[in-house]
C-alpha positions in Angstrom: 1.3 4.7 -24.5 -2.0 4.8 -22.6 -2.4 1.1 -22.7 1.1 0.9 -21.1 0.3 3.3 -18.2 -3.1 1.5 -17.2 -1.0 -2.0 -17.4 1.5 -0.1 -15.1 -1.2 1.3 -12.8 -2.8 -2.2 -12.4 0.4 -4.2 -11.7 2.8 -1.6 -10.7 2.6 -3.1 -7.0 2.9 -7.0 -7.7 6.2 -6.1 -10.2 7.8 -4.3 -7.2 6.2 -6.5 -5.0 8.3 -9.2 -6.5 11.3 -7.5 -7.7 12.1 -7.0 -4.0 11.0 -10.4 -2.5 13.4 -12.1 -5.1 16.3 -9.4 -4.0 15.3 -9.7 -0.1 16.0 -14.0 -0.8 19.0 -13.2 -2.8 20.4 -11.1 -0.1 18.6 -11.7 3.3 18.1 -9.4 5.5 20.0 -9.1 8.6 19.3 -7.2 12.4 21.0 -6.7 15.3 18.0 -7.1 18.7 17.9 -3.2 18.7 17.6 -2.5 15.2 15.4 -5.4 14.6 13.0 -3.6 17.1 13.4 -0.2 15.9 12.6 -1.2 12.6 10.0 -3.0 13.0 8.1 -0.6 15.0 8.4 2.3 12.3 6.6 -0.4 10.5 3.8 -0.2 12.4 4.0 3.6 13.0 4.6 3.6 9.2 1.9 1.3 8.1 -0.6 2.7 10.8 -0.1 6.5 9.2 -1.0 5.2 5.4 -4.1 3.1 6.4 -5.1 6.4 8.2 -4.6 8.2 4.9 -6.3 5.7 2.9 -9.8 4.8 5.3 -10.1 8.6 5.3 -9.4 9.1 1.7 -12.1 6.5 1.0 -14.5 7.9 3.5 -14.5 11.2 2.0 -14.7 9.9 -1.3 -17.2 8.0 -1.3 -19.3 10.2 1.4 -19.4 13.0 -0.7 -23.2 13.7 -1.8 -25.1 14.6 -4.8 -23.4 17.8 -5.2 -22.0 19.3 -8.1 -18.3 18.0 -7.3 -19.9 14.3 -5.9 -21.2 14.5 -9.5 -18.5 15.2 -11.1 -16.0 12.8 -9.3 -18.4 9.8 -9.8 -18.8 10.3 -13.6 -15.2 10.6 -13.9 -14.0 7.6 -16.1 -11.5 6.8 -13.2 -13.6 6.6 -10.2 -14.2 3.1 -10.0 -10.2 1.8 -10.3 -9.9 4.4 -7.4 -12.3 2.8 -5.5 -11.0 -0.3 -6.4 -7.3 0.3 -6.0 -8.3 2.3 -2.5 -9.8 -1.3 -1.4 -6.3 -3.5 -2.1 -4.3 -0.5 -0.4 -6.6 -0.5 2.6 -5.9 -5.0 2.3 -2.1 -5.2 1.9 -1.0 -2.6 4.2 -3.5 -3.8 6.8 -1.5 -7.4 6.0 1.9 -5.8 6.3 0.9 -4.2 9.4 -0.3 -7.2 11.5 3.0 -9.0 9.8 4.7 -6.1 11.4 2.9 -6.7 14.7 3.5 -10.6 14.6 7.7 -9.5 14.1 7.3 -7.2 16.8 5.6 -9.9 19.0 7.5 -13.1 18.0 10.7 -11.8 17.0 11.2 -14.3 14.1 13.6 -12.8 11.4 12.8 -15.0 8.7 9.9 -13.7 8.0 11.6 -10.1 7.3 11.6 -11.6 3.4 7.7 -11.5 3.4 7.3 -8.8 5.8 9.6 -6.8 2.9 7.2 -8.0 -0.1 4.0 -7.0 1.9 5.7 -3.3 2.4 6.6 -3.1 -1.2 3.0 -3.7 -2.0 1.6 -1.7 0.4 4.1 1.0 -1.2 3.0 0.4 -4.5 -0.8 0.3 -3.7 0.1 3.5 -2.2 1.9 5.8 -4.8 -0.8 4.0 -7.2 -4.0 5.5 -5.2 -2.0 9.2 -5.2 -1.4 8.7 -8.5 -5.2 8.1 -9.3 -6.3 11.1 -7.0 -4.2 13.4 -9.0 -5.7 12.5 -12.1 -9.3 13.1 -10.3 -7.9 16.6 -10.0 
């Protein structure tokens, strides 16, 4: 059971990730002008917010000092896949946000198929991290 959570924590993001680019070509996404722009602008208000969360959650992490709880966090057996998954949330949601700035800019619809795989790996990179910091707890 516990090798079938850590294969879910690794590639949790890239199954999703998938699952909906292959539903997003099966049934493309269509926007009228308005919508289009409202919804790609909680994108970037969206995407902005969890990069926040995450840069600061890796700041504080990893600025802690050679205290009793820095000790404790960084001989926990799960510090380093934190780290690590920390670094590809910070990656693909910075990706999915300058996709959602270049569909903000240029307007081209087509690209809402990658701009949807990007945000379902930004999601899962997400909801992977919490997961991680609640078993730090």
């Amino acid at each position: 059971m516990r090798r079938l959570i850590m294969f879910l924590e690794d590639f949790l993001p890239y199954i999703l990730g998938t699952i909906v680019l292959a539903v997003a070509q099966k049934h493309p996404i269509t926007l009228d002008e308005n919508t289009f722009n409202d919804f790609v602008g909680s994108s970037i208000s969206i995407s902005a917010v969890m990069l926040g969360f995450m840069a600061t959650s890796m700041s504080i992490l990893l600025s802690y000092k050679e205290t009793a709880t820095g000790a404790k966090l960084r001989n926990h057996t799960n510090w380093k896949r934190l780290i690590s998954f920390l670094q590809q949330a910070i990656i693909w949601i910075l990706i999915w946000m300058i996709l959602s700035f270049c569909l903000y800019s240029i307007r081209v619809p087509v690209l809402l198929e990658f701009w949807a795989l990007f945000a379902a790996l930004s999601l899962g990179c997400f909801l992977r991290v919490l997961y991680c910091l609640t078993l730090l707890m």
